[in-house]
C-alpha positions in Angstrom: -4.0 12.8 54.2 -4.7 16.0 52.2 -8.3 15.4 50.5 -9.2 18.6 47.7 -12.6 18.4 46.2 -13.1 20.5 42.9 -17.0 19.6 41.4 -18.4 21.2 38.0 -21.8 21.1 40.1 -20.4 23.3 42.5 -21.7 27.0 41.4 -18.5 27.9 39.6 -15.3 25.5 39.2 -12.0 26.6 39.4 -11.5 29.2 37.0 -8.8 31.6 36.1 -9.4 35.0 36.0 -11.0 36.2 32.5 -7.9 38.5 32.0 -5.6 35.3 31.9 -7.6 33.2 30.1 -9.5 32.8 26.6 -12.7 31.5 27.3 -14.0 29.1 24.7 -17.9 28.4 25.9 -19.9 31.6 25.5 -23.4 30.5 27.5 -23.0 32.6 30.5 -20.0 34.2 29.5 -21.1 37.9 30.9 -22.0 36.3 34.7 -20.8 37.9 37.0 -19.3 34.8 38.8 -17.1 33.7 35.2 -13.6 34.1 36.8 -14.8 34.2 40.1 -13.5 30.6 42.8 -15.3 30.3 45.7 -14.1 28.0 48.2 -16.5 26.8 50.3 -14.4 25.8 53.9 -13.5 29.1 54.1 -16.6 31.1 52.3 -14.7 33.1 50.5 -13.2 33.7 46.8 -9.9 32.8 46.6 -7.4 32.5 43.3 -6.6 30.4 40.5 -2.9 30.3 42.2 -4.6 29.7 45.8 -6.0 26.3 44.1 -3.0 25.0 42.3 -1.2 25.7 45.4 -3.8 23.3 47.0 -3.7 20.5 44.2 -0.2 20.3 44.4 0.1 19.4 47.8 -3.0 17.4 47.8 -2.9 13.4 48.0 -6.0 13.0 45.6 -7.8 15.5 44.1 -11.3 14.5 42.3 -11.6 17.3 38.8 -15.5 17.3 37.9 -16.4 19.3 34.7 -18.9 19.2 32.5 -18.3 16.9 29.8 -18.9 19.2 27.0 -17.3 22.3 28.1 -13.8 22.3 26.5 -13.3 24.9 29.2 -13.2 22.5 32.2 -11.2 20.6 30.0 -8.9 22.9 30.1 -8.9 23.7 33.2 -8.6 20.4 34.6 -5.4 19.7 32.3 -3.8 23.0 34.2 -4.7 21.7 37.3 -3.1 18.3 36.5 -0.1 20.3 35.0 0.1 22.0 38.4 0.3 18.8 40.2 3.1 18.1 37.9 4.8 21.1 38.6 4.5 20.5 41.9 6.6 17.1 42.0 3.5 15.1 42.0 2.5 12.1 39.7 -1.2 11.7 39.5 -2.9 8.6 38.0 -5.5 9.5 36.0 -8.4 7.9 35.5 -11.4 8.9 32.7 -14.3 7.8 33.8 -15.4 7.6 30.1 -13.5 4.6 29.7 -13.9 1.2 30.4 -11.9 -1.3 32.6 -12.3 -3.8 29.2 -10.0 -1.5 27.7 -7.3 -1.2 30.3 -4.9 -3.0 28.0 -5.6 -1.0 25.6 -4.2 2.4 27.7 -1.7 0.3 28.9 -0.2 -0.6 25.4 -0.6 3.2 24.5 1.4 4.1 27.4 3.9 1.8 26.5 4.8 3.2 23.6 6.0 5.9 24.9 4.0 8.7 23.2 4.8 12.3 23.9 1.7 13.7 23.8 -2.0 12.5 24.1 -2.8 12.3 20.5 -3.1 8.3 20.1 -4.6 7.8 23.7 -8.3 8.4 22.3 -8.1 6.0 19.1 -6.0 3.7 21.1 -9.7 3.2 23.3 -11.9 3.6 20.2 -13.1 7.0 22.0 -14.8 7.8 18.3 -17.1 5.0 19.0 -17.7 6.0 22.8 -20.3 8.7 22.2 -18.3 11.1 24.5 -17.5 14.7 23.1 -14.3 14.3 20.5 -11.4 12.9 22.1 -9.7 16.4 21.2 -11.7 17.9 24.0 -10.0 15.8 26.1 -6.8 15.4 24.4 -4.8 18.3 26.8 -5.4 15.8 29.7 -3.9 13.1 27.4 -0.9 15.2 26.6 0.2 16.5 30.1 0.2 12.4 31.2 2.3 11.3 28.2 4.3 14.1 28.7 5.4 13.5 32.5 4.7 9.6 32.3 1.6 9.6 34.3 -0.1 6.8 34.7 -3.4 6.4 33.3 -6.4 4.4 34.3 -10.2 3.0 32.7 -12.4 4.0 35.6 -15.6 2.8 34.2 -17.1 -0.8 34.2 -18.7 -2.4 30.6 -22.4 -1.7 30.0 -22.7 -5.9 30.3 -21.5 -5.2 34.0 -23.4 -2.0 35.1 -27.0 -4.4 33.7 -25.9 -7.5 35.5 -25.4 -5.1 38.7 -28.7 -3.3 37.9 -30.3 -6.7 37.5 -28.7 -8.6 40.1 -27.3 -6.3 42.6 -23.7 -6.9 44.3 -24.1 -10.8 43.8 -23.2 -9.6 40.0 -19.8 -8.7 41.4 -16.6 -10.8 41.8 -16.4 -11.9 45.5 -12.4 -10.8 45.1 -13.8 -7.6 44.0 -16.8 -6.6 46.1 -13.9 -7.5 49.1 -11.1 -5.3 47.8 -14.0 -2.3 47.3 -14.9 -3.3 50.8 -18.6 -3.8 49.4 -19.1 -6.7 51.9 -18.9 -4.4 55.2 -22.5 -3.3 56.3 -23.2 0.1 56.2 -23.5 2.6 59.5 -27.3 3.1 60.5 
């Protein structure tokens, strides 16, 4: 199984070259790391091309960004657009949405949109407190476009405080099994 790992904490995130891309976010803009990949198995820099290569023979691969950096945003939808490319067909899952509204995404995607415009209201995303849905919206697009499945990866507020407050006996026997909560951890 073929595990890539992209994280916005890392010290640069996979970004293009600045002479193939606009940059939208200014802070930092004149770094000398803006453009720059550094991959961290093989301490080197390596291209834009080197990771979409990667993601799109990758089984999973986990996009972190910075949630208000329309740049990452970006990024991440060429990533996923990469995946496509490559004959893959990611689920995606926003962690900025919760399970409660799984329906919701699934009704959406049965409509058959062709582009990710509807996916945010569909969720009440306006209501969220997350940047504007249209900071997200590319993400949206490429899974309408190539039917890609997409998935609420968040539990309900009610759910993370009965967790907080009660600990895994908060959780569904069913699910703290099928998450494999139940098996003791290595010393």
């Amino acid at each position: 199984m073929r595990i890539i790992l992209w994280s916005a904490v890392a010290a640069v995130l996979f970004i293009a070259s600045p002479a193939s891309a606009q940059w939208l976010m200014t802070l930092e803009a004149d770094h000398p790391l803006v453009g720059k990949i550094w991959r961290p198995a093989t301490k080197s820099f390596v291209t834009r091309g080197d990771v979409e290569t990667a993601v799109g023979k990758a089984d999973f691969a986990l996009l972190g960004e910075t949630h208000n950096n329309d740049d990452h945003h970006r990024l991440q939808a060429a990533m996923i657009e990469a995946m496509v490319k490559a004959g893959q067909k990611p689920g995606i899952a926003f962690e900025m949405i919760t399970e409660n509204k799984q329906p919701r995404l699934e009704a959406w995607s049965r409509g058959n949109p062709t582009d990710g415009t509807g996916l945010g209201p569909s969720v009440d995303w306006d209501k969220t407190g997350w940047p504007k849905w249209r900071t997200y919206q590319r993400i949206g697009d490429i899974a309408a476009k190539a039917g890609l499945p997409v998935q609420a990866a968040n539990l309900p507020r009610s759910m993370i405080g009965a967790i907080h407050g009660r600990g895994l006996s908060a959780i569904t026997e069913t699910r703290r099994k099928r998450l494999g909560l139940d098996e003791p951890l290595p010393e």
